[in-house]
Backbone as CSV, one residue per row, in Angstrom:
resi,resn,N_x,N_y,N_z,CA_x,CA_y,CA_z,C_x,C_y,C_z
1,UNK,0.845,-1.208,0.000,0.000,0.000,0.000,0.875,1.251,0.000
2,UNK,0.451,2.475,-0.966,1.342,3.085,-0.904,1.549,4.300,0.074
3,UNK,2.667,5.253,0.342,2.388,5.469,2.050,1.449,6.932,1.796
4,UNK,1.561,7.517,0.655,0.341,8.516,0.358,-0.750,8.150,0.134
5,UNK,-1.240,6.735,0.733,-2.886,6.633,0.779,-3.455,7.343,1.544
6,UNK,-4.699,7.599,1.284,-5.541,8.618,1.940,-6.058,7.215,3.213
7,UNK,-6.305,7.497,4.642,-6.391,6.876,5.444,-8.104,6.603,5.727
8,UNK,-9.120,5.972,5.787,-10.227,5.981,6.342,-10.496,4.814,7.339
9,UNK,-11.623,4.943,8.114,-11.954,4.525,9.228,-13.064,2.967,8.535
10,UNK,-13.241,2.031,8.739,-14.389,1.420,8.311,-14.854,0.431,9.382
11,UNK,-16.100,0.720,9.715,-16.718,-0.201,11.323,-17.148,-1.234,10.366
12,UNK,-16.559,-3.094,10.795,-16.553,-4.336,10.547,-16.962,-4.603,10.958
13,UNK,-18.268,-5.374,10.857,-19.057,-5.745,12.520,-18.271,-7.663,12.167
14,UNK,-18.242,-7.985,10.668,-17.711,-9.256,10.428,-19.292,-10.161,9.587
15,UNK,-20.281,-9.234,9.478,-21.590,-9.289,8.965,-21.571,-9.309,7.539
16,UNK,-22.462,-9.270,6.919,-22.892,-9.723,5.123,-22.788,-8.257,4.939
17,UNK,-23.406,-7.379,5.342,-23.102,-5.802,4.834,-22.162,-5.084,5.083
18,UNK,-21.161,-5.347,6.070,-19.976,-4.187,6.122,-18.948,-5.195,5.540
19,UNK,-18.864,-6.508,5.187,-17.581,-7.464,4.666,-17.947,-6.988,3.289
20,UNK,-18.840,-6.767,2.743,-19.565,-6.387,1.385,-19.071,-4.934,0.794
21,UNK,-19.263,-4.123,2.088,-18.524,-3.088,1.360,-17.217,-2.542,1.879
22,UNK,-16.448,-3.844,2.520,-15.327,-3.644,2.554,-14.185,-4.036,1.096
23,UNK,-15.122,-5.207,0.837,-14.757,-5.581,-0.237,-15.059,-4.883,-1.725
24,UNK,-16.092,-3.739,-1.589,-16.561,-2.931,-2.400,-15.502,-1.673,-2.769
25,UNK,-14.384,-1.045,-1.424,-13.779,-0.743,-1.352,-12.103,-0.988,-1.909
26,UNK,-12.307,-2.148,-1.745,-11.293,-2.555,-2.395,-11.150,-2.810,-3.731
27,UNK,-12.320,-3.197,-4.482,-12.418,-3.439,-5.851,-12.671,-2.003,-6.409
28,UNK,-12.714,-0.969,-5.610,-12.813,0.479,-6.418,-11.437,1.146,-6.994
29,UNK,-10.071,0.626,-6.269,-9.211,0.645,-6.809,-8.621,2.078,-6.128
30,UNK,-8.989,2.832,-5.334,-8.955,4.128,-5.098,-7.412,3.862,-4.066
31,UNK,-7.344,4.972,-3.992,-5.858,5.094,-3.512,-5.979,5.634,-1.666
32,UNK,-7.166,4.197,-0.946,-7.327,4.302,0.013,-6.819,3.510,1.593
33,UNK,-6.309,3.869,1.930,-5.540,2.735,3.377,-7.076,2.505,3.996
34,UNK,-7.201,1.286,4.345,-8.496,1.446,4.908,-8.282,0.352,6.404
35,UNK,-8.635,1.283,7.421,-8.558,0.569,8.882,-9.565,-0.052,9.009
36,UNK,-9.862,-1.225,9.546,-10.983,-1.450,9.960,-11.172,-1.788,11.396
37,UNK,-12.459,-1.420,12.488,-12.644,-1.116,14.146,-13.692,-2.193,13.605
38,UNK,-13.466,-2.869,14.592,-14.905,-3.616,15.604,-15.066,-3.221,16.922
39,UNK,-16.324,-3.230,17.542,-16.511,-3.092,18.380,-17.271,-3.919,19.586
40,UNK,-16.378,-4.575,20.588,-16.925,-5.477,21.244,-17.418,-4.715,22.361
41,UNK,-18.910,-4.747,22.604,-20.058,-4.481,23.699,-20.379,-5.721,23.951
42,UNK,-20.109,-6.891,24.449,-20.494,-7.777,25.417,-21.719,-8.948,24.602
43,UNK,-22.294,-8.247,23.271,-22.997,-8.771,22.095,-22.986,-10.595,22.528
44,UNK,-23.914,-11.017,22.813,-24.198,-12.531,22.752,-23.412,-12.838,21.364
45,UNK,-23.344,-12.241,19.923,-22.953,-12.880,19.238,-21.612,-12.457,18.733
46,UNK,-20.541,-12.638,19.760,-19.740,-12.163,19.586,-18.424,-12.708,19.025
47,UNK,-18.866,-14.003,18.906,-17.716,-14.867,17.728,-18.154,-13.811,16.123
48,UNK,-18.932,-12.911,16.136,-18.474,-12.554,14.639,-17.311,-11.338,14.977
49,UNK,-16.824,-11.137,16.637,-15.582,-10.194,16.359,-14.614,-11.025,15.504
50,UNK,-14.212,-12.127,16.306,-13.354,-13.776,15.115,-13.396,-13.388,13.625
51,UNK,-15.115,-13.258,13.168,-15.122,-13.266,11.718,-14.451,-11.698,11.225
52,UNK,-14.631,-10.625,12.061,-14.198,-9.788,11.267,-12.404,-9.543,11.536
53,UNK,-11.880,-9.669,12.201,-10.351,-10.105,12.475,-10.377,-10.148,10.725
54,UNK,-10.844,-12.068,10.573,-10.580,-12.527,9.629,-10.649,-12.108,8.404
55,UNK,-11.791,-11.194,8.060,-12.019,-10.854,6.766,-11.146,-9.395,6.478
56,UNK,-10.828,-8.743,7.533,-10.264,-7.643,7.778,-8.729,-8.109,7.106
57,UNK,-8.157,-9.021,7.608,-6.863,-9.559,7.372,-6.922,-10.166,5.815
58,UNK,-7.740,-11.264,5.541,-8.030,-11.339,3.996,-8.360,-10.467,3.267
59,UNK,-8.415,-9.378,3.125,-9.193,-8.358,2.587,-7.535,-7.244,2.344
60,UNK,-6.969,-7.145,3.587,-5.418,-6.851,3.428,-5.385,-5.815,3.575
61,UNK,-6.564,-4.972,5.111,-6.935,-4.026,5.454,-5.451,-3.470,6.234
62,UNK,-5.666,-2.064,5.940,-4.199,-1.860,6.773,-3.563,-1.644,7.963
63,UNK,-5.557,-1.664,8.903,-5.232,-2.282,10.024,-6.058,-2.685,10.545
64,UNK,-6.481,-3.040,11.788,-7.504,-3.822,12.570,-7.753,-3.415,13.804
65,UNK,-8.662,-3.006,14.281,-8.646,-2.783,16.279,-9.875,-3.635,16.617
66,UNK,-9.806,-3.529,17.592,-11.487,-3.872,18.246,-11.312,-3.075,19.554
67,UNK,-12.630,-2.524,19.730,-12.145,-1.211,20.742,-13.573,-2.168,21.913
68,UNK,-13.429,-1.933,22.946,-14.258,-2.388,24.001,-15.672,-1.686,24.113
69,UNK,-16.404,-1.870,24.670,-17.568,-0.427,24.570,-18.248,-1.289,25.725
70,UNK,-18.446,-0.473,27.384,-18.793,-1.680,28.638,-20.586,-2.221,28.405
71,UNK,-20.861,-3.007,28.426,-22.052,-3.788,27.779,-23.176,-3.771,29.355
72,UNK,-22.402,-2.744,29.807,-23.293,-2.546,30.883,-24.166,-1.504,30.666
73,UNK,-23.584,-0.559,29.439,-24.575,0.606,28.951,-26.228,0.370,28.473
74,UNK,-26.132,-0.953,28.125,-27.292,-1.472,27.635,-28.016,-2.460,28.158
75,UNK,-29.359,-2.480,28.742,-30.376,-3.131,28.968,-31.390,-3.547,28.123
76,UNK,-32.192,-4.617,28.465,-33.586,-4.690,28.113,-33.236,-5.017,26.389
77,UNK,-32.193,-5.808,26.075,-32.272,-6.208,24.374,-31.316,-7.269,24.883
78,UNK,-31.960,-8.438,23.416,-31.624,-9.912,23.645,-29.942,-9.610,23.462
79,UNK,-29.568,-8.589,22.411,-28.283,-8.703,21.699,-27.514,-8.924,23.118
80,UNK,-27.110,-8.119,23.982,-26.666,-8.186,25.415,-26.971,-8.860,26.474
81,UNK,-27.942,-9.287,26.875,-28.186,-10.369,27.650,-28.718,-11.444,27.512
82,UNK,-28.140,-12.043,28.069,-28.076,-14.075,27.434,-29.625,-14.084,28.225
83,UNK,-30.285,-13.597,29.567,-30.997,-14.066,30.057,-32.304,-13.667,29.314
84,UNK,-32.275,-12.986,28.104,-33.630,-12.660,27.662,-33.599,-13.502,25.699
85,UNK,-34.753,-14.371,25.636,-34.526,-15.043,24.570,-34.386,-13.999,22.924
86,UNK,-33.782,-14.453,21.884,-33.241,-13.858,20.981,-35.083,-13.940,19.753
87,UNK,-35.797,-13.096,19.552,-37.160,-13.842,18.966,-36.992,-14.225,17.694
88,UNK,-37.381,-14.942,17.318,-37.588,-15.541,15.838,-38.381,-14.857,14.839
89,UNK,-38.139,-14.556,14.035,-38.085,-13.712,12.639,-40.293,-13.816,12.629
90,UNK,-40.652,-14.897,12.525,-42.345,-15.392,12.889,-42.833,-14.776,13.794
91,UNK,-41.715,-13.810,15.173,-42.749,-13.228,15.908,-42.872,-11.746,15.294
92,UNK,-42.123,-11.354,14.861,-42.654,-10.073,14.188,-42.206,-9.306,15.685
93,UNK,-40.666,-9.343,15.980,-40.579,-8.290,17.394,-39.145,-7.852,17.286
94,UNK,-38.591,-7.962,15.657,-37.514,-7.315,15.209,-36.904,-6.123,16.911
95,UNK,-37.955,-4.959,16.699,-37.834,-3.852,17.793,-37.216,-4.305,19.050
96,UNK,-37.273,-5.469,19.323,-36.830,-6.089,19.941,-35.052,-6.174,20.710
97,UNK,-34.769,-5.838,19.284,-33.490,-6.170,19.261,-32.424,-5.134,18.810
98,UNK,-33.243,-3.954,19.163,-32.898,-2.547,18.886,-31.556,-2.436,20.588
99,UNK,-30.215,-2.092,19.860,-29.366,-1.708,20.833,-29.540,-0.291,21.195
100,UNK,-29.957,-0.086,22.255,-29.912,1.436,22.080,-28.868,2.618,21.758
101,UNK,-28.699,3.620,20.730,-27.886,4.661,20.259,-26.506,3.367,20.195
102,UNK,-26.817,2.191,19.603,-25.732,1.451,19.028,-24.594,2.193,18.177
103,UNK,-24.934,2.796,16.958,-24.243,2.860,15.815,-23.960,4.791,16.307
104,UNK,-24.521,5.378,17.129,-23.882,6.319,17.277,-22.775,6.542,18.588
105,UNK,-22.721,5.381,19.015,-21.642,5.167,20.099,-20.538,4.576,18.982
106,UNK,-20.672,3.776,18.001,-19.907,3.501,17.113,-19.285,4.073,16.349
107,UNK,-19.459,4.898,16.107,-19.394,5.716,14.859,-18.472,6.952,15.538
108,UNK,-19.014,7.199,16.829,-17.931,8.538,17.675,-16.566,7.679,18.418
109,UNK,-16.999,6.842,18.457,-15.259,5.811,18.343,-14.545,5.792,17.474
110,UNK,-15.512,5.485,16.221,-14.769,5.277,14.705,-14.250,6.680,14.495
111,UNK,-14.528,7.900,14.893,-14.333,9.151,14.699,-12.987,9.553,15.843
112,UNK,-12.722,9.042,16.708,-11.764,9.079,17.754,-10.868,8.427,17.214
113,UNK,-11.245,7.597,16.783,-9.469,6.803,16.092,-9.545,7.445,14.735
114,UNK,-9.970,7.975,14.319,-9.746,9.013,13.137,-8.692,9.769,13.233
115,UNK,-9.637,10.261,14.115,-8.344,11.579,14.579,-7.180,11.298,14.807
116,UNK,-6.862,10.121,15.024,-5.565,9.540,15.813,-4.672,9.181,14.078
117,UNK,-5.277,9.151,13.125,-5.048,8.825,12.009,-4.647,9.421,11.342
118,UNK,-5.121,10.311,11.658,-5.350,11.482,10.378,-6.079,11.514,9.630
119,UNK,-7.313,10.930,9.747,-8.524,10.464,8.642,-10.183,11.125,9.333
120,UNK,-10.343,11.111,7.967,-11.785,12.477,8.285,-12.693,11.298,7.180
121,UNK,-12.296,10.562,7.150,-13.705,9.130,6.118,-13.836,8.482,6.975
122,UNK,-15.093,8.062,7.240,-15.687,6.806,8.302,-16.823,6.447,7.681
123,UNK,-16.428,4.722,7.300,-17.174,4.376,6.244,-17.924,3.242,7.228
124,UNK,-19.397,3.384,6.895,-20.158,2.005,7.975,-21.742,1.685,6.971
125,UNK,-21.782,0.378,7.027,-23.001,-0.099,6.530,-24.440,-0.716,6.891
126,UNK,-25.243,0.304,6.752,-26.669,0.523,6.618,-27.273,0.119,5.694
127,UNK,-28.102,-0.483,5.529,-29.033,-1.172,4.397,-30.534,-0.650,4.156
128,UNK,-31.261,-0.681,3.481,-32.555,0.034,3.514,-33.616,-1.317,4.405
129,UNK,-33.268,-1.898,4.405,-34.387,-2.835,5.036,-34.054,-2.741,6.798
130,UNK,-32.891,-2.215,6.908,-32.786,-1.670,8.659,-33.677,-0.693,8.996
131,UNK,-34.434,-0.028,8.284,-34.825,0.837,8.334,-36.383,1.187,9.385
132,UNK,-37.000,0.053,9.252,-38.323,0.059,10.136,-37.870,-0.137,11.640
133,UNK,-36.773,-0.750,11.875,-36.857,-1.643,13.343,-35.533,-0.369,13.563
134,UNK,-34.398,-0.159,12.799,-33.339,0.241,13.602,-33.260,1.705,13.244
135,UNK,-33.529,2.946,13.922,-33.846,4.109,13.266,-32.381,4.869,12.941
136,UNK,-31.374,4.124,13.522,-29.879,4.810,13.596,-29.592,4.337,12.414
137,UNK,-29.997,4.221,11.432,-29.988,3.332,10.221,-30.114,4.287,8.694
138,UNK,-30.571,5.272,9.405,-30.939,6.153,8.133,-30.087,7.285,7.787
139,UNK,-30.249,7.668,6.726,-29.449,8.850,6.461,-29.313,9.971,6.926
140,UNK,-30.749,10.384,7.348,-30.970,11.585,8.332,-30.026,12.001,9.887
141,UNK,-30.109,10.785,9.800,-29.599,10.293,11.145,-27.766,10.506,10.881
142,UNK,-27.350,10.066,9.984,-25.929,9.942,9.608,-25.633,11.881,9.169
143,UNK,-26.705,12.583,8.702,-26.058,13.717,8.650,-25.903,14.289,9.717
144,UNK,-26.813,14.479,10.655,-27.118,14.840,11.824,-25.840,14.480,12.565
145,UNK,-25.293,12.777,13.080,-23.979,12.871,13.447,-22.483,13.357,12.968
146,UNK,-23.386,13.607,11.739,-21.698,13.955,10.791,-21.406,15.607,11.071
147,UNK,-21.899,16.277,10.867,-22.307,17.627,11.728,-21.642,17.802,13.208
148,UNK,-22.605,17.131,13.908,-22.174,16.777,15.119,-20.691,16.483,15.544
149,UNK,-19.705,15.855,14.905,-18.567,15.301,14.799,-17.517,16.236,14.373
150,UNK,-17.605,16.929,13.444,-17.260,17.894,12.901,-17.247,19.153,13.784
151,UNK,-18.417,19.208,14.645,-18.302,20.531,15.823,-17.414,19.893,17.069
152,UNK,-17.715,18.992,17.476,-16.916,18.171,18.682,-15.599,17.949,18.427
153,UNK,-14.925,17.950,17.082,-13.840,17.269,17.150,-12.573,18.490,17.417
154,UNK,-11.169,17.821,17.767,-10.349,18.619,18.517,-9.780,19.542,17.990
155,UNK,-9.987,19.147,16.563,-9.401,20.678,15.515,-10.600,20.638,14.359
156,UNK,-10.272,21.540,13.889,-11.284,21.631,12.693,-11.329,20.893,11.566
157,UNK,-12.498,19.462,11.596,-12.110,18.630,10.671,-13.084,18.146,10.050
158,UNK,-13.678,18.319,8.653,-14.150,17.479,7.722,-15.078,16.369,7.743
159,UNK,-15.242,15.820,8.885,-15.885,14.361,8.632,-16.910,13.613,8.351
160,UNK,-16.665,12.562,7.349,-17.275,12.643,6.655,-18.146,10.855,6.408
161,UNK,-19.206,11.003,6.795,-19.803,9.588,7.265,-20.468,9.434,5.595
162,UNK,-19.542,7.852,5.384,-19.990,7.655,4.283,-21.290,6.152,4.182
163,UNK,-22.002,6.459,3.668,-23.171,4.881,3.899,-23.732,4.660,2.570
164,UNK,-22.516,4.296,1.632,-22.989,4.223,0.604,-24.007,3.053,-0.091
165,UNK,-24.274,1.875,1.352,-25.443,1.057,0.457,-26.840,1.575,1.426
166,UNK,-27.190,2.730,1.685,-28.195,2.773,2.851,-29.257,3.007,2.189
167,UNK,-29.197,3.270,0.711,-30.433,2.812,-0.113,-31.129,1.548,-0.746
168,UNK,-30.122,0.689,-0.308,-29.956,-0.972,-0.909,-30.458,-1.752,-0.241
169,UNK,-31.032,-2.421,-0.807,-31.848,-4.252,0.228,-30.564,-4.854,0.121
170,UNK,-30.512,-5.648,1.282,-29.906,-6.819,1.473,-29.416,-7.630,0.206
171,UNK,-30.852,-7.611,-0.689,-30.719,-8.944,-1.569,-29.693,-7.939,-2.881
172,UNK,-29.595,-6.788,-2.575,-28.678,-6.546,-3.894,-27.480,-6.312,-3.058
173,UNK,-27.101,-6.273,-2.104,-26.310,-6.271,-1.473,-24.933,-7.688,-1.421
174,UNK,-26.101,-8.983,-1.361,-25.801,-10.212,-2.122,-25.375,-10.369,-3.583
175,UNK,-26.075,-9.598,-4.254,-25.600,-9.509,-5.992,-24.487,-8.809,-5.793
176,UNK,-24.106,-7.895,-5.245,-22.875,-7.221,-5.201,-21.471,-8.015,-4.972
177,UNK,-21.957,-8.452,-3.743,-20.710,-9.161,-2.676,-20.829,-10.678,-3.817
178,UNK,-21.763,-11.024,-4.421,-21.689,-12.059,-5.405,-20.035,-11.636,-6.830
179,UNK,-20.735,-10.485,-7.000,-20.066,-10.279,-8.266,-18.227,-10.185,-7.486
180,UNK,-18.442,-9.972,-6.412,-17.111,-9.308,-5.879,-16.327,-10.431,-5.354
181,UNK,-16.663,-11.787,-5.122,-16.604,-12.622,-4.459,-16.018,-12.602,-3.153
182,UNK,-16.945,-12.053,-2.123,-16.962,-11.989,-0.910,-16.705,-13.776,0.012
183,UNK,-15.644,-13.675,0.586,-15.870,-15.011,0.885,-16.954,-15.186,2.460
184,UNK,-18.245,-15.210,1.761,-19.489,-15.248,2.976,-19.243,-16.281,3.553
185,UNK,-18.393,-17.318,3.787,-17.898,-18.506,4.379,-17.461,-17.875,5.946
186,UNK,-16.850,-16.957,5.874,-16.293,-16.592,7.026,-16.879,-15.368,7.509
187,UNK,-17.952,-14.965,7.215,-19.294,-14.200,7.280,-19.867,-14.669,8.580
188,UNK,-20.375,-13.759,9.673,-21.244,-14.198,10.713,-22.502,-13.092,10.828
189,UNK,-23.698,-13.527,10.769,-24.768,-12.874,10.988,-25.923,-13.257,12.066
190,UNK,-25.880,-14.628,12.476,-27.085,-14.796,13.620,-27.014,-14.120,14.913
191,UNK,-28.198,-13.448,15.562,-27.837,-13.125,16.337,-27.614,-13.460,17.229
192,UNK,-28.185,-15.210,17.797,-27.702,-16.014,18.463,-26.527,-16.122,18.849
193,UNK,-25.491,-15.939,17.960,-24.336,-16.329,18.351,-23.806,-17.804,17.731
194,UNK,-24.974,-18.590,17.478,-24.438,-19.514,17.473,-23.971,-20.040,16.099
195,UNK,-22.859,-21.346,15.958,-22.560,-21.902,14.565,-22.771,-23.819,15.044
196,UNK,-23.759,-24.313,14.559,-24.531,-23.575,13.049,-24.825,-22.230,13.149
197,UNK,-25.696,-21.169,12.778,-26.409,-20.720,12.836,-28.167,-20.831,12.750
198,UNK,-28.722,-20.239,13.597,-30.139,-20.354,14.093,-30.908,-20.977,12.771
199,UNK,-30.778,-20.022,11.853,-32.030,-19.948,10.745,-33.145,-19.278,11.308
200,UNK,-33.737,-19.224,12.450,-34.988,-18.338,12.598,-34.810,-16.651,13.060
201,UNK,-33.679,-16.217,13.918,-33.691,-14.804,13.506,-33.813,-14.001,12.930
202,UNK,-34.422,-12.691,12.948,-34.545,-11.889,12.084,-33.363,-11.812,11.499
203,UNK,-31.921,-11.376,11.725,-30.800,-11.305,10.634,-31.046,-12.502,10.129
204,UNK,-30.730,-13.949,10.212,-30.587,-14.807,9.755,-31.628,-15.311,8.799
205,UNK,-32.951,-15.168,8.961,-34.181,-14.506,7.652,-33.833,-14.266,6.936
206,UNK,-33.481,-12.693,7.305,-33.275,-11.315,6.153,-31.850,-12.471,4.854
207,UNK,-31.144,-12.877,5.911,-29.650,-13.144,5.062,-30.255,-14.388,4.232
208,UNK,-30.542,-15.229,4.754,-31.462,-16.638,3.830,-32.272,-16.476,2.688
209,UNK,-33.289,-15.397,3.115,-34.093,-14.692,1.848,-33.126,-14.014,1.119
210,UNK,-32.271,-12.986,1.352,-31.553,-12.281,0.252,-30.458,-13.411,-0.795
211,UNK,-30.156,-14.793,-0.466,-28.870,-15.341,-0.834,-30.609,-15.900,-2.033
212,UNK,-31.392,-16.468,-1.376,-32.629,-16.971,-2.414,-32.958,-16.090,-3.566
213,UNK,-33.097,-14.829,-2.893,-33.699,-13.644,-3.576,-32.873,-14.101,-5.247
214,UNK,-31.436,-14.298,-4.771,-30.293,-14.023,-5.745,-30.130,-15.647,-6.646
215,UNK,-30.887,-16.440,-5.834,-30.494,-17.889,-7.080,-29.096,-18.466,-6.302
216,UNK,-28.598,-17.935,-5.258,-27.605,-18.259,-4.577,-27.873,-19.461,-3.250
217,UNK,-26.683,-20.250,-3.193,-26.564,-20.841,-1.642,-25.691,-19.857,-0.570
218,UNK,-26.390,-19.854,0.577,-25.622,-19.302,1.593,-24.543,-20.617,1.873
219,UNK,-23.491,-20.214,2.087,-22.285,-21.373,2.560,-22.349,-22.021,3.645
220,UNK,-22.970,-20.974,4.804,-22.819,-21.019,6.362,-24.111,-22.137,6.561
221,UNK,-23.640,-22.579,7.832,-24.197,-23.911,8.072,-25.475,-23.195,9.013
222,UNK,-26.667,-23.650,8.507,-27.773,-24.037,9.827,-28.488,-25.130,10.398
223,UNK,-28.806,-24.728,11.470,-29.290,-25.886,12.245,-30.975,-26.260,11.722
């Protein structure tokens, strides 16, 4: 990589949409160093920090963190506590599984190691079908913090939240990461946690229907 790449930030959760456009990134050819942060909050499904390590490193990102975030901030959602069950895609209680101000605790991390960078791009992926259940999901929402970030930060800086599939379903999201050959093998999306994976979660739905949508097999094993 060459050492005048322009530096950006990219949050990996190790999921079908940010491995997608990590890999989207890379096939653009642009003359970009691209870091990639995970962020471990205590998440029941937290073997996909494992997956994004991995894809981060195959991918030949130019660097990797996983920053902590205490999982005590959050109550009352399955994602964080084992003692409340994870619902199945049939109950229709998605809302359920809403982390609260998730992606904007994320995103002002991803913006803290920016700074440390020298990088004013923080690239994270939103899909249009997040859109009913997860409201931090939308664009409105992404200008609003980008603004925000830009007044808070320690010198006067630029930044610049990019969500370039937050108009996209899932299932073209799959045609994409298809054409790109994403290796979804090492892809984690249930929210269970578990491998196999569930098959009845809402992510694990959404991801089953979109690989169908496409005439595709998902690789990953379910139970």
């Amino acid at each position: 990589m060459s050492p005048a790449s322009e530096p950006a930030v990219l949050l990996l959760s190790g999921g079908m949409d940010s491995t997608t456009l990590l890999w989207h990134l890379r096939a653009e050819g642009r003359d970009l160093a691209v870091h990639t942060l995970s962020i471990d909050y205590g998440q029941r499904h937290r073997v996909e920090l494992e997956s994004a390590a991995a894809l981060s490193a195959r991918a030949g990102a130019a660097s990797h963190r996983v920053l902590p975030l205490d999982p005590a901030a959050f109550v009352g959602t399955p994602l964080t506590d084992a003692g409340l069950d994870v619902p199945a895609a049939s109950e229709d209680r998605q809302i359920d599984t809403v982390v609260p101000f998730r992606n904007l605790l994320f995103v002002t991390l991803a913006a803290a190691c920016a700074e440390g960078l020298g990088a004013t791009d923080l690239y994270i992926a939103p899909v249009r079908d997040d859109y009913e259940a997860y409201r931090d999901c939308r664009r409105e929402f992404y200008d609003s913090l980008e603004r925000t970030l830009r007044l808070g930060a320690a010198r006067d800086a630029a930044f610049r939240i990019h969500t370039p599939f937050v108009e996209r379903a899932k299932t073209e999201i799959v045609a994409l990461g298809i054409g790109l050959k994403v290796p979804w093998e090492l892809t984690h999306t249930c929210y269970t946690g578990r491998r196999p994976a569930c098959g009845r979660c809402d992510a694990c739905s959404e991801r089953l229907a979109a690989f169908a949508a496409n005439g595709a097999v998902d690789p990953l094993a379910y139970e």
